[in-house]
PyMOL Python script that loads the backbone (N, CA, C, O; Angstrom):
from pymol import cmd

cmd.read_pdbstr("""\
ATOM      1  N   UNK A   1       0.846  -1.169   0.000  1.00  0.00           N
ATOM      2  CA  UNK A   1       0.000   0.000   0.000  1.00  0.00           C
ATOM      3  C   UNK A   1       0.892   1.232   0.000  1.00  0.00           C
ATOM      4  O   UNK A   1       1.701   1.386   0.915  1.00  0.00           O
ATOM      5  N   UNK A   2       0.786   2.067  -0.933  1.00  0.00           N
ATOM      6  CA  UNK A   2       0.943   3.865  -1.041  1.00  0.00           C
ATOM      7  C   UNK A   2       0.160   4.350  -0.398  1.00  0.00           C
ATOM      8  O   UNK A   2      -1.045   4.129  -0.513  1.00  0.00           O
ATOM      9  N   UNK A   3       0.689   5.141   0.444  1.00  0.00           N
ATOM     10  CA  UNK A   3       0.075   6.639   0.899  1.00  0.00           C
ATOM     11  C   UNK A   3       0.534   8.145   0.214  1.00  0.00           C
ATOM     12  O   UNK A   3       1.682   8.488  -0.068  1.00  0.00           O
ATOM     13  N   UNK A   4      -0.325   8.679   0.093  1.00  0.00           N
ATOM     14  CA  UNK A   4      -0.294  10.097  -0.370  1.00  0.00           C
ATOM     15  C   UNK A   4       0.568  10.843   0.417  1.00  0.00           C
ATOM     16  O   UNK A   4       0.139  10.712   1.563  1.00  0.00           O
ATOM     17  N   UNK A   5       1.669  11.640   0.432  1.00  0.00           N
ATOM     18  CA  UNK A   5       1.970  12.199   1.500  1.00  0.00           C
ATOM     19  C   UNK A   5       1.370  13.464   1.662  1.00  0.00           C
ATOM     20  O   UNK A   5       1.539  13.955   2.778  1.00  0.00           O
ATOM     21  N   UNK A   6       0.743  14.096   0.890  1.00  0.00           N
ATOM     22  CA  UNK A   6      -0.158  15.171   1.040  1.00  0.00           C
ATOM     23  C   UNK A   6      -1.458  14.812   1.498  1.00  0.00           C
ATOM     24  O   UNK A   6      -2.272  15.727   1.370  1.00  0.00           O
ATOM     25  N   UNK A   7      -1.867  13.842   1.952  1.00  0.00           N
ATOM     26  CA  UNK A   7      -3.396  13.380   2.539  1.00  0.00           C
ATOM     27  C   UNK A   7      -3.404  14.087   3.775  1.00  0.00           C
ATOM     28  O   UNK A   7      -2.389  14.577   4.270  1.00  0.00           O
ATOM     29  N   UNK A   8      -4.718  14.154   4.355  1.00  0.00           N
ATOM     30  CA  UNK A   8      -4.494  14.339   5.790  1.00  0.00           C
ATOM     31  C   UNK A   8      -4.241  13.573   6.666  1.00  0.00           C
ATOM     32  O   UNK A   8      -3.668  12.662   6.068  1.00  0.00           O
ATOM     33  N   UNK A   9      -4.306  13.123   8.462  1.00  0.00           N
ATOM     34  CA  UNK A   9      -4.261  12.367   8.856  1.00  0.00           C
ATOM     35  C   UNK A   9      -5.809  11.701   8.900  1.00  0.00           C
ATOM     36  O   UNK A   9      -5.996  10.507   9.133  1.00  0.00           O
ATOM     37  N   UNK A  10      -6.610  12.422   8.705  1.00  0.00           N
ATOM     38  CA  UNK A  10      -8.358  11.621   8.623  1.00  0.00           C
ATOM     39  C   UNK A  10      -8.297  11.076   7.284  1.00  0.00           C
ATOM     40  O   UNK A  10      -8.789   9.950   7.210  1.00  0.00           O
ATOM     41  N   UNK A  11      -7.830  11.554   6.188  1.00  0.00           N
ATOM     42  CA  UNK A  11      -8.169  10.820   4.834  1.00  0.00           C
ATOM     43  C   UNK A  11      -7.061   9.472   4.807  1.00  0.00           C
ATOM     44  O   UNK A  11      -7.178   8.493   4.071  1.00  0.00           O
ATOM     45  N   UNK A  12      -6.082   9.680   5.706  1.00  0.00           N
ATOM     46  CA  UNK A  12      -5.060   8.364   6.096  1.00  0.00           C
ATOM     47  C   UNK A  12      -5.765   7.307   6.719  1.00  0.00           C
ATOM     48  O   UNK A  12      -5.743   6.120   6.393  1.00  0.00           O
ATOM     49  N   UNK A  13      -6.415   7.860   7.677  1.00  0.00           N
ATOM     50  CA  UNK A  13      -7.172   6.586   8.384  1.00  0.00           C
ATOM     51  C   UNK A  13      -8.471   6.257   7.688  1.00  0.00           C
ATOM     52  O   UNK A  13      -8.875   5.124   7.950  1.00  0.00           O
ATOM     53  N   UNK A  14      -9.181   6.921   6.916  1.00  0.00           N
ATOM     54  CA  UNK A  14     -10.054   6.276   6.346  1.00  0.00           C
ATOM     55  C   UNK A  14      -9.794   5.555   5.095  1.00  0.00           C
ATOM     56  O   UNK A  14     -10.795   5.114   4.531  1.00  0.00           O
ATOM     57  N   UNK A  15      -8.617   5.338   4.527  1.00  0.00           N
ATOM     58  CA  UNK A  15      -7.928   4.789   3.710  1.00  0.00           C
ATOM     59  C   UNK A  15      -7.627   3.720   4.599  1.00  0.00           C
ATOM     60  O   UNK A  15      -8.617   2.992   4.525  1.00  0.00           O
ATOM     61  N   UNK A  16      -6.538   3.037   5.676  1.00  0.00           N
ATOM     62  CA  UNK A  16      -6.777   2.636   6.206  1.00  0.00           C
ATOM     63  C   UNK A  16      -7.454   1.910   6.994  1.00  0.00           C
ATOM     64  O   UNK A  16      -7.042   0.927   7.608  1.00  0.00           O
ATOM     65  N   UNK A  17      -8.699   2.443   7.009  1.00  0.00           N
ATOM     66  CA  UNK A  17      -9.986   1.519   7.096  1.00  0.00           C
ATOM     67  C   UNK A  17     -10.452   0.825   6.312  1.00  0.00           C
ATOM     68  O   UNK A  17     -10.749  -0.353   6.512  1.00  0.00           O
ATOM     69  N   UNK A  18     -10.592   1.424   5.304  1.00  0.00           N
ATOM     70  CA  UNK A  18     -11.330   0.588   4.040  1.00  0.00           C
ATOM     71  C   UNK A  18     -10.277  -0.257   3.659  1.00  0.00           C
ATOM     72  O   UNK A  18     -10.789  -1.148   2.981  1.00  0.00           O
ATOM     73  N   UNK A  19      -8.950  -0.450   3.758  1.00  0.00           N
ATOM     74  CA  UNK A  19      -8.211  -1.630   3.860  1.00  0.00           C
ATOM     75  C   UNK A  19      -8.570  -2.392   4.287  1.00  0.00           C
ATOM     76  O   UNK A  19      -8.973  -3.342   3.616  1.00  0.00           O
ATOM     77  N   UNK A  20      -8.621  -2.389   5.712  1.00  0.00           N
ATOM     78  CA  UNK A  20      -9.073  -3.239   6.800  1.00  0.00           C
ATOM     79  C   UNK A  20      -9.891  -3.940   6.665  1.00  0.00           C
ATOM     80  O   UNK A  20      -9.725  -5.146   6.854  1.00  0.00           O
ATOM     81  N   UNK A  21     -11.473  -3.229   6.157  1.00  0.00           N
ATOM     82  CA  UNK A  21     -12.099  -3.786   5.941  1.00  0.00           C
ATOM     83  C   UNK A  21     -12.155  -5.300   4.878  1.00  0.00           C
ATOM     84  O   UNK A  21     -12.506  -6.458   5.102  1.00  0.00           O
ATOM     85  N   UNK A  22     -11.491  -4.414   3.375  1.00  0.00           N
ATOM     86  CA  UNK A  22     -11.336  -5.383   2.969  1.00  0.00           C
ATOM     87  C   UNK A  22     -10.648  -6.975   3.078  1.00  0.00           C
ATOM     88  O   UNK A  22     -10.772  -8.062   2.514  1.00  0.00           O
ATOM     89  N   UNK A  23      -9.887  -6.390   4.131  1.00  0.00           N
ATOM     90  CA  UNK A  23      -8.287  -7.633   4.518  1.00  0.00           C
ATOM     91  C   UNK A  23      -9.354  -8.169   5.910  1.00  0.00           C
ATOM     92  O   UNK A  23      -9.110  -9.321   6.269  1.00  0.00           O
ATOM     93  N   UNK A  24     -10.085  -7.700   6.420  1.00  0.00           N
ATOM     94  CA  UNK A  24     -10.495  -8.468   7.783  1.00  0.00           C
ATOM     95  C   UNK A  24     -12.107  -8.524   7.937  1.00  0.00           C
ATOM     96  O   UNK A  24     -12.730  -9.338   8.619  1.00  0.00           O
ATOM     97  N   UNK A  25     -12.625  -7.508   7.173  1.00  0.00           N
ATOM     98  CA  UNK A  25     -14.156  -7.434   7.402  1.00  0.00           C
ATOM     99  C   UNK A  25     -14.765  -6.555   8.134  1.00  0.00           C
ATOM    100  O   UNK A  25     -14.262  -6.336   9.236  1.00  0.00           O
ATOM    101  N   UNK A  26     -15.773  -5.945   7.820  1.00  0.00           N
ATOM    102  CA  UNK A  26     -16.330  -5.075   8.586  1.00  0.00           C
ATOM    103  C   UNK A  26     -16.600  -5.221  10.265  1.00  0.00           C
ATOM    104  O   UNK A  26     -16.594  -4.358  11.143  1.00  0.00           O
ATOM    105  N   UNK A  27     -16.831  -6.636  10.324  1.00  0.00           N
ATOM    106  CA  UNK A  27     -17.108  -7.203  12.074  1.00  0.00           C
ATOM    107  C   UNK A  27     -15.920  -6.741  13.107  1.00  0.00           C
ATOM    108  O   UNK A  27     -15.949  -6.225  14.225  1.00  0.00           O
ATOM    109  N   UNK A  28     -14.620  -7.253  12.030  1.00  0.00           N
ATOM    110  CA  UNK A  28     -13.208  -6.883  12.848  1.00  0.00           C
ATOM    111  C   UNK A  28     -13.006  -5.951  13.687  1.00  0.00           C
ATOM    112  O   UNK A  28     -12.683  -5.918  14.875  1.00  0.00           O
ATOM    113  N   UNK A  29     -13.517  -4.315  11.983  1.00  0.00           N
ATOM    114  CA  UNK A  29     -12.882  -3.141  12.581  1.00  0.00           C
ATOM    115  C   UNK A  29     -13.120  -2.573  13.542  1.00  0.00           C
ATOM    116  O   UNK A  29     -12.381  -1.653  13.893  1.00  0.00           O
ATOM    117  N   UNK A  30     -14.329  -2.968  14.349  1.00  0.00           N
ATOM    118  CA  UNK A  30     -14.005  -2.048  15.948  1.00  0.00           C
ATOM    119  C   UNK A  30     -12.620  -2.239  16.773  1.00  0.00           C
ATOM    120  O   UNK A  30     -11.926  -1.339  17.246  1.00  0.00           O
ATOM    121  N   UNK A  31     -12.381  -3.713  16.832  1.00  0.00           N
ATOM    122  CA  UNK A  31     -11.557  -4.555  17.429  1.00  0.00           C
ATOM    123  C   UNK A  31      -9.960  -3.796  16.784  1.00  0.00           C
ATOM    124  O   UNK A  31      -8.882  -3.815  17.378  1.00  0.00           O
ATOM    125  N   UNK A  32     -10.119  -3.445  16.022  1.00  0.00           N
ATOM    126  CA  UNK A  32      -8.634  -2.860  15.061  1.00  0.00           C
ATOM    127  C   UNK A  32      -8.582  -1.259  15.048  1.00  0.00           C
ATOM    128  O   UNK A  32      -7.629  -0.668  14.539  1.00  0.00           O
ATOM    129  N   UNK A  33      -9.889  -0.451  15.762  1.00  0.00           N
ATOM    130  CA  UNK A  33      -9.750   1.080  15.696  1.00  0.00           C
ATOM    131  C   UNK A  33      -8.508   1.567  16.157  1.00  0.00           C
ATOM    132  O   UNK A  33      -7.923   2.434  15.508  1.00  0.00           O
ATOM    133  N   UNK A  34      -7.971   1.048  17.348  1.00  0.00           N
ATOM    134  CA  UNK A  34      -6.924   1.735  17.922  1.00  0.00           C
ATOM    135  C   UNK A  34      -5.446   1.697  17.148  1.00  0.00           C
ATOM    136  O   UNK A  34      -4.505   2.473  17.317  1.00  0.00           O
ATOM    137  N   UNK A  35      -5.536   0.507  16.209  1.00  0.00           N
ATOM    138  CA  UNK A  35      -4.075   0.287  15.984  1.00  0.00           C
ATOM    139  C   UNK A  35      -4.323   0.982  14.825  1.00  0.00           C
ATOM    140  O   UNK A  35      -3.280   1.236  14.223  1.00  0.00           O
ATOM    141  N   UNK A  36      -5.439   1.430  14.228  1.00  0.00           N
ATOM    142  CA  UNK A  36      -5.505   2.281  12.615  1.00  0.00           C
ATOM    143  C   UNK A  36      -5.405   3.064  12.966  1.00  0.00           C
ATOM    144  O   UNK A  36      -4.533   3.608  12.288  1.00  0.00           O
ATOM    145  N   UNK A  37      -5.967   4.216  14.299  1.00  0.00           N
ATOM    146  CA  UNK A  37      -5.666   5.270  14.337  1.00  0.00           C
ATOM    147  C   UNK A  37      -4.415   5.604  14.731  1.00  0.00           C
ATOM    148  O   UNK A  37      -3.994   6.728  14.459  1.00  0.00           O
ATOM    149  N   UNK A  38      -3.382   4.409  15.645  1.00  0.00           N
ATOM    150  CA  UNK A  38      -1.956   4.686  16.071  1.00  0.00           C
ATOM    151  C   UNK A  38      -1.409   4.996  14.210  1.00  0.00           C
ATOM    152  O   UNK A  38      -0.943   5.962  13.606  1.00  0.00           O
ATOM    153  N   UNK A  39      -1.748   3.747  13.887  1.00  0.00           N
ATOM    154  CA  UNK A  39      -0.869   3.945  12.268  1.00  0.00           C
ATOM    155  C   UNK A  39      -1.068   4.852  11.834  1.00  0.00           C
ATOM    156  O   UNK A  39      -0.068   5.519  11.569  1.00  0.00           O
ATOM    157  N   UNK A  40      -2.390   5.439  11.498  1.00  0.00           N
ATOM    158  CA  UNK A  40      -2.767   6.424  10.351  1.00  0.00           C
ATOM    159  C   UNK A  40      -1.731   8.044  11.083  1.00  0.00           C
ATOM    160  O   UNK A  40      -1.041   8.884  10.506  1.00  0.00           O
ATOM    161  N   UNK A  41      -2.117   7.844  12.605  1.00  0.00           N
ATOM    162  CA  UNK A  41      -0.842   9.181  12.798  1.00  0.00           C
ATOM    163  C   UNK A  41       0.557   8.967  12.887  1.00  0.00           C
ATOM    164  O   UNK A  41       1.243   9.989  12.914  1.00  0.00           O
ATOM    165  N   UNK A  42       1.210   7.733  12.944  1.00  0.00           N
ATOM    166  CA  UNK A  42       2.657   7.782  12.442  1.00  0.00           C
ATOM    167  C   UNK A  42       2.949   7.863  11.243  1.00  0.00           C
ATOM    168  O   UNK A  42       4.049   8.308  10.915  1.00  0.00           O
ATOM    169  N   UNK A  43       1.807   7.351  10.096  1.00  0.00           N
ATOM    170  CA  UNK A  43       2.074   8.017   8.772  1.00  0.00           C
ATOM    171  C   UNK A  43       1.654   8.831   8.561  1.00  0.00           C
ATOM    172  O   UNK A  43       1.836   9.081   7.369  1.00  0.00           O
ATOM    173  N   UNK A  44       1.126   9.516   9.016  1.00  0.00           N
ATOM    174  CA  UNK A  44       1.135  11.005   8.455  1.00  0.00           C
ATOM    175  C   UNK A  44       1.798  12.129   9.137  1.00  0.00           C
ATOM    176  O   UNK A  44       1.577  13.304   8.843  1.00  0.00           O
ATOM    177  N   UNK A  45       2.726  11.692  10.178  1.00  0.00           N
ATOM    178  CA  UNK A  45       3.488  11.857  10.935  1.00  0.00           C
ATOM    179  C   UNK A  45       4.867  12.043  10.212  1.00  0.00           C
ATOM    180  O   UNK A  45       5.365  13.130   9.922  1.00  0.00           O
ATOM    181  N   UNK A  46       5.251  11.155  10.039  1.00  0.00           N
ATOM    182  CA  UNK A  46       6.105  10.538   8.937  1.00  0.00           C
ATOM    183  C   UNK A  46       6.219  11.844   7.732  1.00  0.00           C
ATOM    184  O   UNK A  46       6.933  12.838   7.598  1.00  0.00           O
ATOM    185  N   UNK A  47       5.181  11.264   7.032  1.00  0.00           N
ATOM    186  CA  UNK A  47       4.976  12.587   6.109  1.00  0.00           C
ATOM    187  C   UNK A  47       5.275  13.811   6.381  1.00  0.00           C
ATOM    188  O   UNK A  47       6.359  14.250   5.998  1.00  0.00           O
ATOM    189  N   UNK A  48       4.558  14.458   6.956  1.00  0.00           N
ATOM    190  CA  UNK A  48       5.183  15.520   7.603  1.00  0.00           C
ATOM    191  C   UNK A  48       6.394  16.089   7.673  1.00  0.00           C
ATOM    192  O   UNK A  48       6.738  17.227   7.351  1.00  0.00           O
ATOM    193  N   UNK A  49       7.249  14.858   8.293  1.00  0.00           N
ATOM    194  CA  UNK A  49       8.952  15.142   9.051  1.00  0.00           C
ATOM    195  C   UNK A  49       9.708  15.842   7.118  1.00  0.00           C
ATOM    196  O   UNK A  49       8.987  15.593   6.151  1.00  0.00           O
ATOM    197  N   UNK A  50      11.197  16.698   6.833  1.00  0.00           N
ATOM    198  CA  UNK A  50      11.717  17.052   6.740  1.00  0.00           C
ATOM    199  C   UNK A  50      12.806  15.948   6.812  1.00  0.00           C
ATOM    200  O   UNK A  50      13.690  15.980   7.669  1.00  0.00           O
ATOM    201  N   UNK A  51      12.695  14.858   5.769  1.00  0.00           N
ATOM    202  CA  UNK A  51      14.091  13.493   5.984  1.00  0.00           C
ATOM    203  C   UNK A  51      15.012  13.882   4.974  1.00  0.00           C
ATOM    204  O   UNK A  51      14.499  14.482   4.030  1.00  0.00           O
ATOM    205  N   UNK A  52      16.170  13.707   4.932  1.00  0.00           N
ATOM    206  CA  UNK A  52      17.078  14.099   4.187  1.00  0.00           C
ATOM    207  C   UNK A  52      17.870  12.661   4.271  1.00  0.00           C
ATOM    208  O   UNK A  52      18.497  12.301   5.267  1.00  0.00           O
ATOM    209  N   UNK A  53      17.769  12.074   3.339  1.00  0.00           N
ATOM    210  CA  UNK A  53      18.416  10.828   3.192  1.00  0.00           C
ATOM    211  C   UNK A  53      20.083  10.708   2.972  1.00  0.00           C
ATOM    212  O   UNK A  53      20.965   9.905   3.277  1.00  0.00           O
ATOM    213  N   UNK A  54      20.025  11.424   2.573  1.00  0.00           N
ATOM    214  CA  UNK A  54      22.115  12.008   2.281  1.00  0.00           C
ATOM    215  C   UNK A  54      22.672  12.659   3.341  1.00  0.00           C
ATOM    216  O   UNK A  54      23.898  12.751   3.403  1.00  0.00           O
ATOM    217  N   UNK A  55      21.987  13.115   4.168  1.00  0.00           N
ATOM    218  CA  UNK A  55      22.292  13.062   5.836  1.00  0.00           C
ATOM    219  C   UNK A  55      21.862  12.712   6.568  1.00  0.00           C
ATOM    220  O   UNK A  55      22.228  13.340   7.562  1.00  0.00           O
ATOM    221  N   UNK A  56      20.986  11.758   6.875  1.00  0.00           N
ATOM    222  CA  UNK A  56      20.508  11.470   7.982  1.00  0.00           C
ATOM    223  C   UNK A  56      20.715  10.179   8.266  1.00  0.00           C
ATOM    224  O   UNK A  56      20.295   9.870   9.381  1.00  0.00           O
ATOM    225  N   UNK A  57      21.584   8.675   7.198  1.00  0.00           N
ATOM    226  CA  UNK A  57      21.928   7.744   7.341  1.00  0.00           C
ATOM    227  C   UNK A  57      23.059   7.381   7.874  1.00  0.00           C
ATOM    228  O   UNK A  57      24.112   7.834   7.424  1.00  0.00           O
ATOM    229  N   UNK A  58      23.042   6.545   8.872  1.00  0.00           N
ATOM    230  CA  UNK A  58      24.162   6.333   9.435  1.00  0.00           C
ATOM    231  C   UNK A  58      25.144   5.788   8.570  1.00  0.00           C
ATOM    232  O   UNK A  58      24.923   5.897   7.364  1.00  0.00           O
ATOM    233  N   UNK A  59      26.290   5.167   8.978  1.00  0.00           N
ATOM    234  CA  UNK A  59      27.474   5.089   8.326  1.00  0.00           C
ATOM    235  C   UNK A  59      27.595   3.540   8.438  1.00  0.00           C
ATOM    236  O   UNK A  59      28.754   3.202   8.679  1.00  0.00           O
ATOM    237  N   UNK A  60      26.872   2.690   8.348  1.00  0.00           N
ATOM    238  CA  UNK A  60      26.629   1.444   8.145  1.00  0.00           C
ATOM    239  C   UNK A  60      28.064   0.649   8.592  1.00  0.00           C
ATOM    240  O   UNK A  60      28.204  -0.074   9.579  1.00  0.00           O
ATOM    241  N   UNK A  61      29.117   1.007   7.544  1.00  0.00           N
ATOM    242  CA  UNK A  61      30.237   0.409   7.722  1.00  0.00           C
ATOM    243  C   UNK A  61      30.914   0.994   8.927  1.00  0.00           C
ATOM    244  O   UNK A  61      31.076   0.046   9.695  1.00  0.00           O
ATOM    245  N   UNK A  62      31.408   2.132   9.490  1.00  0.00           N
ATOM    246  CA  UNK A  62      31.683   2.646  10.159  1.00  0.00           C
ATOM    247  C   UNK A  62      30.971   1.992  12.037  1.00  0.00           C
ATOM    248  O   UNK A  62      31.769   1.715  12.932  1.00  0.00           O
ATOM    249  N   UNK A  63      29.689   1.897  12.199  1.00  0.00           N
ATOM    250  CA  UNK A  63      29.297   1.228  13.170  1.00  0.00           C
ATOM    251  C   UNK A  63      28.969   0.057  13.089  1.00  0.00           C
ATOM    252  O   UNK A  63      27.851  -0.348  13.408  1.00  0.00           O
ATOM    253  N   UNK A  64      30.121  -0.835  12.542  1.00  0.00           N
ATOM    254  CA  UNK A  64      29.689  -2.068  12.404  1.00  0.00           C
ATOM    255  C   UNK A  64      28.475  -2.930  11.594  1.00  0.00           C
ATOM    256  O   UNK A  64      28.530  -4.100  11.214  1.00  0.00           O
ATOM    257  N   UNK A  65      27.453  -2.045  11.466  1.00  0.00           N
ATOM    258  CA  UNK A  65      26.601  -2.891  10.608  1.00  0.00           C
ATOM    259  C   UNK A  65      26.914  -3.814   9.398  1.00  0.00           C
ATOM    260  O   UNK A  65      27.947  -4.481   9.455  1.00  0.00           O
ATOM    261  N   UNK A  66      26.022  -3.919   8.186  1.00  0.00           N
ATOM    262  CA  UNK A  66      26.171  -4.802   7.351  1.00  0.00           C
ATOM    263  C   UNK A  66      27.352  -4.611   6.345  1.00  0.00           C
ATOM    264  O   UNK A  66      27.610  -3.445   6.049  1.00  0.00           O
ATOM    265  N   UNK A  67      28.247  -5.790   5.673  1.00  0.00           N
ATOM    266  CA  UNK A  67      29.206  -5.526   5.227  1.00  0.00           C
ATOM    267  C   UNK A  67      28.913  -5.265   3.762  1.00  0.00           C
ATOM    268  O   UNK A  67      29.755  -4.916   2.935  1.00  0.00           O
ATOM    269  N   UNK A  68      27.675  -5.464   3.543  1.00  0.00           N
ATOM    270  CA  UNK A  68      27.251  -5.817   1.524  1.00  0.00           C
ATOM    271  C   UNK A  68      28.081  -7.277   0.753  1.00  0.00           C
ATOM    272  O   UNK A  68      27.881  -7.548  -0.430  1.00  0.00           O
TER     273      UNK A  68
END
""", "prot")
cmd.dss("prot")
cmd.show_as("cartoon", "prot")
cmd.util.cbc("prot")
cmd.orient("prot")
């Protein structure tokens, strides 16, 4: 799934919902409100932020991580 990053956070979660629905059913989604609305505001949260990928990645090799 794509998200818009210009959506709001309500047009996120109702996108989000109607996922849901489809992947679990309408009966589910009460049972699933809380974790759509946690998601729908870390992505649009997300969105929001100012990431700069050419600075903001660590140095992989440098702290040990993966060798490639």
């Amino acid at each position: 799934m794509r998200f818009d990053v210009g959506a709001t956070r309500e047009a996120t979660l109702e996108r989000l919902r109607r996922e849901a629905q489809e992947a679990f059913s309408a009966e589910r989604l009460p049972a699933l409100e809380m974790w759509l609305e946690a998601t729908a505001t870390h992505v649009w949260r997300l969105a929001q932020a100012e990431l700069d990928a050419l600075h903001d990645l660590p140095d992989t090799l440098a702290s040990g991580g993966p060798r490639g």
